[in-house]
N, C-alpha and C positions, 0 to 999 in steps of 0.2 A: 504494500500500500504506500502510496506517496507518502511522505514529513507530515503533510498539512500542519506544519509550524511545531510539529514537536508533540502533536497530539493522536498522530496515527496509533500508536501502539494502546495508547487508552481506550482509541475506537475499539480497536479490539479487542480487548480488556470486556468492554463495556458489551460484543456481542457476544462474548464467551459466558457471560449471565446473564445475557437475556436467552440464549440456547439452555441455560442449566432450567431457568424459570420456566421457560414454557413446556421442557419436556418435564419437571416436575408437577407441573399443574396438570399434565396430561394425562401421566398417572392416578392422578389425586379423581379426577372429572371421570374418566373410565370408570373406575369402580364407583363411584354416587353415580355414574347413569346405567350403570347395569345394575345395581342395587335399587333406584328409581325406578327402571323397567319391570325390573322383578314386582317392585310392591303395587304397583299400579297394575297389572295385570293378577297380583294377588286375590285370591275370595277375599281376604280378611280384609274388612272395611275400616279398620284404624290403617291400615296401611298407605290403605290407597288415599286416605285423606289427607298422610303425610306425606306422601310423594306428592298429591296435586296441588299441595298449601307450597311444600320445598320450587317448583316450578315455576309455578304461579309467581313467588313474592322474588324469585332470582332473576327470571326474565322480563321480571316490570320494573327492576331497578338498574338502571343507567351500573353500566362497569365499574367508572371511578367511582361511582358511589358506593357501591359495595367493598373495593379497597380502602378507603378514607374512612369508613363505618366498619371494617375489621382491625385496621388499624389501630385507628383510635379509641374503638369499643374493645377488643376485648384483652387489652391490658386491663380495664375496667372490672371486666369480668371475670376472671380468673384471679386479679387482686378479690375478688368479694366470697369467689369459690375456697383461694386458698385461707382468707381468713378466718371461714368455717370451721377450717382444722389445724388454727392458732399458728397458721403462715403471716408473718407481718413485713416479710422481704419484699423491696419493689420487683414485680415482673411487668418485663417489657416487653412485647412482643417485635421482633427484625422487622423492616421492610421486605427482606427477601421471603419467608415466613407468613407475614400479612401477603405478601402477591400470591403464594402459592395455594394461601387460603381460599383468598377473594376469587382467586384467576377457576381453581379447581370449583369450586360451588357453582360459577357460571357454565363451566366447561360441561361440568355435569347435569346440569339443570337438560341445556339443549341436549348432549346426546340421551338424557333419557327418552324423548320422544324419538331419537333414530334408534335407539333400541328396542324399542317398544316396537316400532313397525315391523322391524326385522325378527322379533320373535313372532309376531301376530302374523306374517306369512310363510312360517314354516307349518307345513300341514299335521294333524293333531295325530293323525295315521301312525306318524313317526316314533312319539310316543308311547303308542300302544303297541310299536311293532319290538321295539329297547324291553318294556316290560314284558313281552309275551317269549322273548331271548333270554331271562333271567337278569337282566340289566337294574339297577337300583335307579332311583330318582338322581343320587351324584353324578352317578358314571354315567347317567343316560344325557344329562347337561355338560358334561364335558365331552361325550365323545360325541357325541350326535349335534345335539344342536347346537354348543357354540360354537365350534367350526363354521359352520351354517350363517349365525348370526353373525360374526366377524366378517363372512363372506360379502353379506347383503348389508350390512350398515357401514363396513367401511368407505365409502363413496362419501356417506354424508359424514362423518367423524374427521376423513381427509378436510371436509371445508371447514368444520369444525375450529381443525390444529392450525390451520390458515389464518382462520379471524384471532385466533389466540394469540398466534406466535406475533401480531400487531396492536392485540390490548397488551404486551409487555409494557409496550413503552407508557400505560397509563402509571404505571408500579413506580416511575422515577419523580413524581409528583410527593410522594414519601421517603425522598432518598436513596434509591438502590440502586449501584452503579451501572445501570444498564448502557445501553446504546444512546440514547434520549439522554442521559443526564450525562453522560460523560459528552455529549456534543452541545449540551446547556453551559458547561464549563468552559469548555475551549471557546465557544461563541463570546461567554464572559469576560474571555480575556483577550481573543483578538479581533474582536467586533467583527467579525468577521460571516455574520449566519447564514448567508446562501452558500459559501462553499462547507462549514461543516452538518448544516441541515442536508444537504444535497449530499454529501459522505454518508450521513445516517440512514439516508434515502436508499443507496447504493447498496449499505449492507442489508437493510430490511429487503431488498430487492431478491438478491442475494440469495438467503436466507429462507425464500420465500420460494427459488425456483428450485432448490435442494430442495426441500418438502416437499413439493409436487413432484421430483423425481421420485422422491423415496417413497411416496403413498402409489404415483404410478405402478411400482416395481412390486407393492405387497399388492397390489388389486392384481397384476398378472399372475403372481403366485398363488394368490386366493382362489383364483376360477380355473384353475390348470385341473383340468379334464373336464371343465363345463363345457359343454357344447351353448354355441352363441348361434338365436335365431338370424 
């Protein structure tokens, strides 16, 4: 990467934690939307009230807001939890920590609706064909139908990891040296902000055509032996 005055290596500094955050938060979002999907498709009606309340109140609140309100709340919260059991220590929670929080609760809200589609069209046949082989309820969701599910949700999870890996840069609004805040510093100091916005730009770019290579690459290994209409 060019000098850009002495700031190039903090650029990348800065996208070598926005890559750790968002593949953290992606983990974190995976399991609350397959855990989402499970409970929303669950019989059991406290469930599915919790899934559609979790959905509901994630995707009607604006991103930064929910980073800025894990943030800031739940040092709050965890101060009032641990003093219940005569903790009087300040806890703080990182920015890196609040992002992976904020980022994953959002990430998972959305894919529980692409999990949900994708287990609601695998046929119920399947099912009954796992139990009628001696299959348990475990083995019959791991061999059978998640395979299945990862197959047909990964398309929408790909756009998903997309929109994600560009809410990072809301995380630098509380400090975390992402891409966005190490290019808020170099701008700070050599007034200079089309050329290091326009740097930020290049790496988000970047960053962004990797990802669609690599979600390319799992979708052709996914469907390897699917016959395509």
């Amino acid at each position: 990467m060019i000098d850009l005055s002495g700031f190039g290596n903090q650029l990348l500094i800065g996208a070598a934690v926005t890559v750790e955050l968002a593949l953290a938060s992606l983990a974190v979002g995976l399991v609350l939307g397959l855990l989402g999907a499970s409970a929303k498709l669950s019989s059991v009606k406290t469930l599915q009230w919790i899934a559609n309340g979790y959905t509901t109140i994630i995707r009607g609140i604006p991103e930064l807001l929910t980073v800025l309100i894990i943030y800031f709340g739940a040092t709050t919260v965890l101060m009032a939890v641990a003093g219940l059991f005569g903790y009087d220590e300040y806890i703080e929670i990182g920015p890196f920590a609040a992002g992976v929080t904020a980022l994953g609760l959002t990430f998972g809200a959305y894919a529980t609706e692409v999990f949900r589609g994708a287990l609601q069209s695998i046929p119920k046949g399947q099912n009954e064909a796992a139990v009628a082989l001696g299959m348990g309820r475990v083995r019959t969701f791991y061999r059978i139908i998640l395979p299945q599910v990862w197959r047909m949700a990964l398309p929408g999870l790909g756009n998903l990891f997309l929109v994600l890996l560009k809410d990072t840069a809301l995380v630098s609004v509380v400090g975390l040296d992402d891409i966005m805040r190490k290019a808020n510093i170099a701008v700070s100091s050599t007034k200079e902000p089309f050329l290091f916005y326009s740097a930020a730009a290049v790496l988000y770019l970047g960053l962004t055509i990797v990802s669609m290579g690599i979600v390319y690459f799992l979708e052709k290994r996914a469907n390897r032996g699917i016959k395509r209409a």
